[in-house]
N, C-alpha and C positions, 0 to 999 in steps of 0.2 A: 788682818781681818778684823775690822770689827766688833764689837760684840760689848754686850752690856754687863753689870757690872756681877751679875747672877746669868750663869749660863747652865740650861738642861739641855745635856747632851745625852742622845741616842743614838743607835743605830737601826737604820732601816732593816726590816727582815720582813718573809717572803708572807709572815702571818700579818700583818700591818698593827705590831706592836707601837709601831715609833708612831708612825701616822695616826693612828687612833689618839694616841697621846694629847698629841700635837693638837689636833682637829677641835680636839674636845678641850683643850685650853682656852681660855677666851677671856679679855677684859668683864668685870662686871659692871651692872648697866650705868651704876654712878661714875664708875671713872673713868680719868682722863685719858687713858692709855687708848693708841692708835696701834694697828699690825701694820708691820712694813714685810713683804714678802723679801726673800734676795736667795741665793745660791753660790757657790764656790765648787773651783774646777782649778785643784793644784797639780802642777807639776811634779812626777815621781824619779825625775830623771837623775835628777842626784844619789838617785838608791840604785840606777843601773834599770830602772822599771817604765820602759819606752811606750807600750802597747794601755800603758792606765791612766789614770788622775785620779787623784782623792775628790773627791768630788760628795756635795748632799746639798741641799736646801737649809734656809736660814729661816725664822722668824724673829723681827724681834718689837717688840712691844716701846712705843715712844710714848712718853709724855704732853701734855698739851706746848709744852718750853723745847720739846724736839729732845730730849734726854734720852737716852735709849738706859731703859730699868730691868728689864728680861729679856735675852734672848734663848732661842729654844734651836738646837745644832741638830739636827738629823743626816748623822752619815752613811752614807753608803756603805752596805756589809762585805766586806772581803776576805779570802780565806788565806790563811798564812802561807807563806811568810808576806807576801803583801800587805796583811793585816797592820803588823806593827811599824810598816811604813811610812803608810797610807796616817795609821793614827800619831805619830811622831809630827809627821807636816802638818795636821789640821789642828794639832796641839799646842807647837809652834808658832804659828801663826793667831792662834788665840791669844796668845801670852806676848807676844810680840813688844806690847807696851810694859816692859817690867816696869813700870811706874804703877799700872795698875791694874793687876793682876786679879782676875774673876774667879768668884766661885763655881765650882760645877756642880753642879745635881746630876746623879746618874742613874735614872732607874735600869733596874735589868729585871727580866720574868727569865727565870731559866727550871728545868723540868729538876722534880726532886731528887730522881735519882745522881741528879749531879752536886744533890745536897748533902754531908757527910756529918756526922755527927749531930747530930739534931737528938731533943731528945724525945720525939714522937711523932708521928703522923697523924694529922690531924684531920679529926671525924667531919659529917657533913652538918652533926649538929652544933659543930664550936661557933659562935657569934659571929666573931672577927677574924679576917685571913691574919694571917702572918705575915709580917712583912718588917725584911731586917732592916737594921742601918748599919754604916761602916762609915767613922770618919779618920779621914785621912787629914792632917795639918794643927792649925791654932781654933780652939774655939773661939766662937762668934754669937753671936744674938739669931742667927740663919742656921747654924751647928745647932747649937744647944736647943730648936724648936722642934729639927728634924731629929733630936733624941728621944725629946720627949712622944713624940710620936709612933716612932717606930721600936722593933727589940732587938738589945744589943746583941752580937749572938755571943757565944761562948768560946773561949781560948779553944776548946778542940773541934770549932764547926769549921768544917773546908767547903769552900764549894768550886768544884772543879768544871770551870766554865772559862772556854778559852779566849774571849773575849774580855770577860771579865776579867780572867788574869794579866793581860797584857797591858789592862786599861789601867791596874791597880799598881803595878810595874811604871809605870810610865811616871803617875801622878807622885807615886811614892821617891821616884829619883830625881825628878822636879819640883819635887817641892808643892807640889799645888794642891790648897787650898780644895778637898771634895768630899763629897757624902755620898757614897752608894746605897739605891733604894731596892730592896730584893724581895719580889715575890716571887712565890713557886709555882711553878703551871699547873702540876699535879700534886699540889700539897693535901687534899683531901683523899680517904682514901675512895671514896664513893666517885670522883673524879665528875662529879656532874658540872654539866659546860654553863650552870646558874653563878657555880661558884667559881669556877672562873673568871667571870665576869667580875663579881666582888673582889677576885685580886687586884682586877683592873683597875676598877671604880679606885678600891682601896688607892691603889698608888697614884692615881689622877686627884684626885682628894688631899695627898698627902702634899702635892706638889702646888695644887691651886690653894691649900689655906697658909702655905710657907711664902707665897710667891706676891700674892692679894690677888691674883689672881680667881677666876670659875671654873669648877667641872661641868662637863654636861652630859648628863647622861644620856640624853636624847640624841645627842652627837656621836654617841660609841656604836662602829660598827665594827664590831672584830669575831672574827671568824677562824678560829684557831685551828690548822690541821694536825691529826695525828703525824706527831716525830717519824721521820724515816729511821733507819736503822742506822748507826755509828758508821763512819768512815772504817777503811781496814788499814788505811795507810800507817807504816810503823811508827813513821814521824811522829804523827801524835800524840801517842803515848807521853809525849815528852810535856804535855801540855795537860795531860791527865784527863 
């Protein structure tokens, strides 16, 4: 597969986190960069997994010289054990060229109770959302921007998000080069759907001034529903 030499990967979910993202991503009006749309539809079959395909949509951003400089992964959300399949093969395939091996941007919005250790909840009149970073590999000029920007968390913050974990899993035993971008759905405690939106912004923001990319905030339409209630399956547990 393809893909440029900075990759933000997502996953699709049912709130249109990814897609909002993505939407609201955009060349700015000076430059040279062109959207190429595309999509991928892999086969699971070497996992025993006949009835799926890893499967999401591509964008990725060319240069006037046809250089591909960002591309933006949006995957398809599956629930485990398919999960770590489905992400193995489209991982795989990204890296394909060990010759030359992408960075990944990864944001995630996950809800705070799946955030642990933190050291407070934060009010509806703090400024700025929150929003961590985690890098995984060698520092870079792209690392060291995404530091500056976001906050490191601390040796005893977990955040028990099963995606996230499998995606941290994955990069950390290949090797790959990534920075996870984390805001909290309900990090305030007034939980108003304005500041919501500022996490969004926030992380759209953090992504278009790393990237040269724009935000648009005229572009976001996101629509967040209240969390359904935890699965009861035991398996999970195991995933915290």
């Amino acid at each position: 597969m393809k893909v440029a030499p900075i990759v933000v990967f997502m996953f699709r979910d049912t709130e249109g986190f990814a897609s909002t993202i993505s939407q609201a991503l955009h060349p700015n009006p000076s430059s040279p960069f062109t959207r190429l749309e595309d999509s991928f539809e892999l086969s699971l079959d070497p996992y025993g997994i006949n009835n799926l395909k890893a499967s999401g949509a591509v964008s990725h951003f060319v240069d006037d010289h046809g250089a591909y400089k960002l591309s933006i992964v949006a995957m398809e959300h599956y629930e485990s054990p398919v999960l770590a399949c489905a992400l193995n093969e489209v991982l795989n395939k990204i890296t394909g060229d060990k010759s030359s091996i992408p960075t990944l941007l990864v944001p995630f919005l996950v809800e705070s109770s799946k955030v642990k250790g933190q050291c407070k909840s934060l009010r509806s009149d703090d400024s700025k959302p929150l929003i961590y970073g985690i890098q995984i590999g060698q520092n870079s000029d792209i690392m060291q921007s995404l530091r500056n920007k976001t906050q490191e968390p601390s040796s005893s913050l977990q955040i028990q998000h099963e995606i996230f974990a499998c995606f941290l899993h994955f990069v950390s035993v290949m090797q790959l080069p990534t920075f996870f971008i984390i805001g909290q759905a309900s990090q305030y405690l007034d939980n108003k759907s304005t500041k919501q939106h500022e996490i969004l912004h926030a992380i759209g923001e953090i992504l278009a001034s790393t990237t040269g990319l724009q935000f648009s905030e005229d572009k976001v339409v996101w629509n967040p529903k209240k969390a359904s209630g935890e699965s009861k399956e035991p398996w999970r547990a195991l995933y915290g």
